[in-house]
C-alpha positions in Angstrom: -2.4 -5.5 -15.2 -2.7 -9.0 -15.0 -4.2 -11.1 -17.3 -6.0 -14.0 -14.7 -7.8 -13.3 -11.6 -6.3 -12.1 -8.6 -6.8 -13.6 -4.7 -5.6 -12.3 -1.6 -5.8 -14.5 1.2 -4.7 -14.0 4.9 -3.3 -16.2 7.2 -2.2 -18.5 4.1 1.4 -19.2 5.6 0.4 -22.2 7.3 -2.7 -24.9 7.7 -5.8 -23.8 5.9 -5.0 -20.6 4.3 -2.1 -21.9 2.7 -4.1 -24.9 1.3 -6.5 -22.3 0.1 -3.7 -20.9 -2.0 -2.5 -23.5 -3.5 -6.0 -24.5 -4.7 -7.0 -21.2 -6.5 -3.5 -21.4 -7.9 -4.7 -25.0 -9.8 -7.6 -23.4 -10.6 -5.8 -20.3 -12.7 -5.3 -17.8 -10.0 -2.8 -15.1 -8.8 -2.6 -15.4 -5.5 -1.1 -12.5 -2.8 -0.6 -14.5 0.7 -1.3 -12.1 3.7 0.1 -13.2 6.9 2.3 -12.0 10.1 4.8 -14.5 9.2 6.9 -14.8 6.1 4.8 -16.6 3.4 7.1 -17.7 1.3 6.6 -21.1 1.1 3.1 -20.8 0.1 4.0 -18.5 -2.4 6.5 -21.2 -4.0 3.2 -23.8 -3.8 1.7 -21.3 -6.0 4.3 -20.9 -8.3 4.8 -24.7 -9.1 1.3 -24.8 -10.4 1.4 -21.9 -12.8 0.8 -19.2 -11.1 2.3 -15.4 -10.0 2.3 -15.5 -5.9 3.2 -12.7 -3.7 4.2 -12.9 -0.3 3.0 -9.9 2.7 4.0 -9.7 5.6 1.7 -7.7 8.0 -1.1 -7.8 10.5 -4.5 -7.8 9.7 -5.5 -5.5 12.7 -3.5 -3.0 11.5 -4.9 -0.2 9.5 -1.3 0.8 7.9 -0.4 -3.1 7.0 -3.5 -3.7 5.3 -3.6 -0.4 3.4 0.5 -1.4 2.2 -0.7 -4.9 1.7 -3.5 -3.2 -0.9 -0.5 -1.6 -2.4 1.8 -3.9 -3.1 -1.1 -5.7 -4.8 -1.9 -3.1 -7.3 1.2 -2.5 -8.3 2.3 -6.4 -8.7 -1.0 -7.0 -9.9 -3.4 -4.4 -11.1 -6.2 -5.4 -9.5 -8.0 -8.1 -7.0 -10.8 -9.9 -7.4 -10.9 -12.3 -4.5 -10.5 -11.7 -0.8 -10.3 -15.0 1.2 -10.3 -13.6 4.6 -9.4 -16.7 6.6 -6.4 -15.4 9.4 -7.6 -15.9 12.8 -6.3 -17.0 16.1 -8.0 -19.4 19.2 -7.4 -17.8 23.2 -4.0 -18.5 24.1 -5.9 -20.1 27.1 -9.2 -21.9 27.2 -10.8 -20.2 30.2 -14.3 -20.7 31.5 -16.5 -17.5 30.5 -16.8 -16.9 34.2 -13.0 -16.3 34.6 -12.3 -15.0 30.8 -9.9 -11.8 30.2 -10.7 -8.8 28.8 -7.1 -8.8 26.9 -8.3 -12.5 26.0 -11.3 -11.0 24.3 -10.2 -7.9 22.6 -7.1 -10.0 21.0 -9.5 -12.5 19.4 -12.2 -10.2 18.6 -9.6 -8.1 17.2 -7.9 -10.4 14.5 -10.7 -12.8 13.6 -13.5 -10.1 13.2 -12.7 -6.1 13.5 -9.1 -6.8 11.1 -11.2 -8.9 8.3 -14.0 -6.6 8.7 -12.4 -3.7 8.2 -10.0 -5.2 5.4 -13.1 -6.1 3.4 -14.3 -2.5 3.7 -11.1 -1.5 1.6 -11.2 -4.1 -0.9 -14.9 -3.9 -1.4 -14.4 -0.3 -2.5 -10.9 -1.2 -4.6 -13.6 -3.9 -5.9 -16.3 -1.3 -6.8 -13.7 0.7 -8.6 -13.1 -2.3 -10.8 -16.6 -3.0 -11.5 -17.0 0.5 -13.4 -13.6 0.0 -15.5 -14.5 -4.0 -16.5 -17.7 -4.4 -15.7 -18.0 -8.2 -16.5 -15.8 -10.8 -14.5 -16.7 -12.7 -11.3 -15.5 -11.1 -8.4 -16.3 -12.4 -4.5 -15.2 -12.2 -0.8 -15.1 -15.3 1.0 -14.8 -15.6 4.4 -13.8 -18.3 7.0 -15.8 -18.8 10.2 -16.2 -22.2 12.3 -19.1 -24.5 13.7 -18.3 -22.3 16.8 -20.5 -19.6 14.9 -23.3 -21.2 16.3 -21.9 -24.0 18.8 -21.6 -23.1 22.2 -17.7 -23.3 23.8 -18.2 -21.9 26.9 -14.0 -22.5 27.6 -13.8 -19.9 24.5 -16.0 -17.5 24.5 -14.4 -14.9 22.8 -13.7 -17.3 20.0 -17.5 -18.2 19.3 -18.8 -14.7 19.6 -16.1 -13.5 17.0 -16.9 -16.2 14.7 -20.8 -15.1 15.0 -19.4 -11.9 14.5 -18.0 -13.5 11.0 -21.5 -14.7 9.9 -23.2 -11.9 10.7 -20.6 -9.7 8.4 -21.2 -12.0 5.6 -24.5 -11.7 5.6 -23.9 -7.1 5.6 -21.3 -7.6 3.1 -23.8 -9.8 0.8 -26.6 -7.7 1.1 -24.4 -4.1 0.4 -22.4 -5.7 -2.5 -25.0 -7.7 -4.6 -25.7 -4.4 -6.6 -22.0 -4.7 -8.2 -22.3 -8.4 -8.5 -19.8 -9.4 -5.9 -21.2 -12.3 -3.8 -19.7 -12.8 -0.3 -19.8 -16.3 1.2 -19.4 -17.6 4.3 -17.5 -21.2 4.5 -17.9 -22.7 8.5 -15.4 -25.4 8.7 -15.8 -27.9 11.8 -13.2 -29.6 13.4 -10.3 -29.6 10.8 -6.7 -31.2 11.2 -4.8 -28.0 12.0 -2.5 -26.3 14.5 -5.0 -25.2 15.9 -6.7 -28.4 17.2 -3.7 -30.7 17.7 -3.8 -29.9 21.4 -7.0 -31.6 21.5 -6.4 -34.3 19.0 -7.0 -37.0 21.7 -10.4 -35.4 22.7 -11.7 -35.2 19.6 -10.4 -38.5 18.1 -12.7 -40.0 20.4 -15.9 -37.8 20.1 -15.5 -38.4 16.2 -15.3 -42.4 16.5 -18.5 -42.1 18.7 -20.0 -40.4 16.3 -20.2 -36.7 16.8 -19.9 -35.7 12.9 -21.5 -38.5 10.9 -18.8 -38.4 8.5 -16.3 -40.1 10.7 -13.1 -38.6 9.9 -10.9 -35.4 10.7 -11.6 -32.5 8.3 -8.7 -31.7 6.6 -7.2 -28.3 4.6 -7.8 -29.2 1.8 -11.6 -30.0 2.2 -11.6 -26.3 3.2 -9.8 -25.0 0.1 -12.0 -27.1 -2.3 -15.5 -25.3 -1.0 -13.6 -21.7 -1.5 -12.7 -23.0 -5.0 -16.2 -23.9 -5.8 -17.2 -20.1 -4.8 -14.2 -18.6 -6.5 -15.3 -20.3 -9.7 -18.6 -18.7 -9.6 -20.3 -21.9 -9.5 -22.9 -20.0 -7.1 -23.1 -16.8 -8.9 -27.1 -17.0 -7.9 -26.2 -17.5 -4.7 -25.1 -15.0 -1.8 -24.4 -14.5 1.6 -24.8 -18.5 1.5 -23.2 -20.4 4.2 -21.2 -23.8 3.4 -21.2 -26.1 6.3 -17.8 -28.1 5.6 -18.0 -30.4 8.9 -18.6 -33.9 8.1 -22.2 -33.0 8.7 -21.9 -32.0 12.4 -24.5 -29.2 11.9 -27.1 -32.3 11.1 -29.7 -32.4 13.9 -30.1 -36.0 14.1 -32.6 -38.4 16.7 
């Protein structure tokens, strides 16, 4: 078993997942990466600052790939005690709710909330397991959702309701774990410098100037990855099912 803590995060290959990673590496973390393309390179950002890394291929939304991802983890590792669940994908087309697809919907609703929901179920209970072998050590479940939990996009629909989807399974997880002292936080980025966003860089370039977030500046990864930290360190252990607005202060409501 391993010595240090152990985090798996999904959709680390790329953007804010693998700036996630890299962070609990620095601060002394194992660190599985969980993504449907090859994570390697995280794995090697890992590495250079300390750590043991571990890259998975597989697909959240499937039952078999997260049950082998759970695997491969106990037997590199010995045990978990972080699950960052941050994988999740935009529509492939922004489409008025009026003309929205149902393949549009179950995709999205599919990856970003019924895959990380039912993902959390198994580590929970891996979790659990733990907590009656070692019953000290901080163990929590973070998960990534977006001001479009509660901001209204009505070009992606799907997108927001699965991110209030997110919330709303922090908020469950918090209230079911507390009892084992796992605490489940929810971390709602705004609009962050990613793949994601780049084909609306110009948009948003110009609502920020005018003063839409009154931190005027892109978010970037690594803002992200520093507010997981802070929950992975435990600096909240009196604290859960807490969301972390990290959005240049966008969720303000300001006259």
């Amino acid at each position: 078993m391993s010595d240090s803590p152990v985090a798996l995060v999904t959709g680390a290959a790329r953007g804010i997942g693998a700036a996630i990673a890299e962070q609990l590496a620095h601060i002394g973390l194992d660190v599985a990466v969980f993504d449907v393309i090859d994570g390697t390179s995280t794995v090697k950002t890992v590495e250079a600052a300390g750590r043991r890394g571990l890259a998975i291929v597989g697909d959240v939304t499937s039952a078999a790939d997260r049950a082998s991802a759970l695997a491969r983890m106990e037997q590199a590792f010995g045990r978990l005690d972080v699950l960052v669940n941050n994988a999740g994908v935009a529509p492939k087309i922004r489409a008025d709710i009026l003309e929205a697809t149902e393949e549009s919907y179950d995709r999205v609703m599919t990856i970003n909330l019924k895959g990380p929901y039912f993902l959390t179920q198994a580590v929970a209970n891996w979790m659990v397991r733990q907590r009656k072998v070692r019953g000290d050590g901080w163990m929590c479940v973070v998960n990534i959702s977006s001001m479009s939990a509660y901001a209204a996009s009505v070009s992606r629909g799907e997108y927001c309701l699965s991110k209030a989807g997110v919330s709303m399974a922090t908020k469950l997880w918090a209230a079911r774990l507390a009892e084992f002292g796992i605490g489940v936080y929810e971390i709602r980025p705004g609009i962050i410098a990613t793949d994601m966003t780049c084909a609306v860089k110009d948009r948003y370039d110009k609502l920020i100037s005018e003063g839409l977030t009154p931190i005027r500046r892109w978010g970037q990864p690594g803002d992200i990855a520093a507010a997981v930290a802070s929950a992975v360190r435990g600096d909240m252990k009196f604290s859960t099912g807490q969301v972390i607005d990290v959005d240049g202060g966008y969720h303000l409501r300001i006259l």
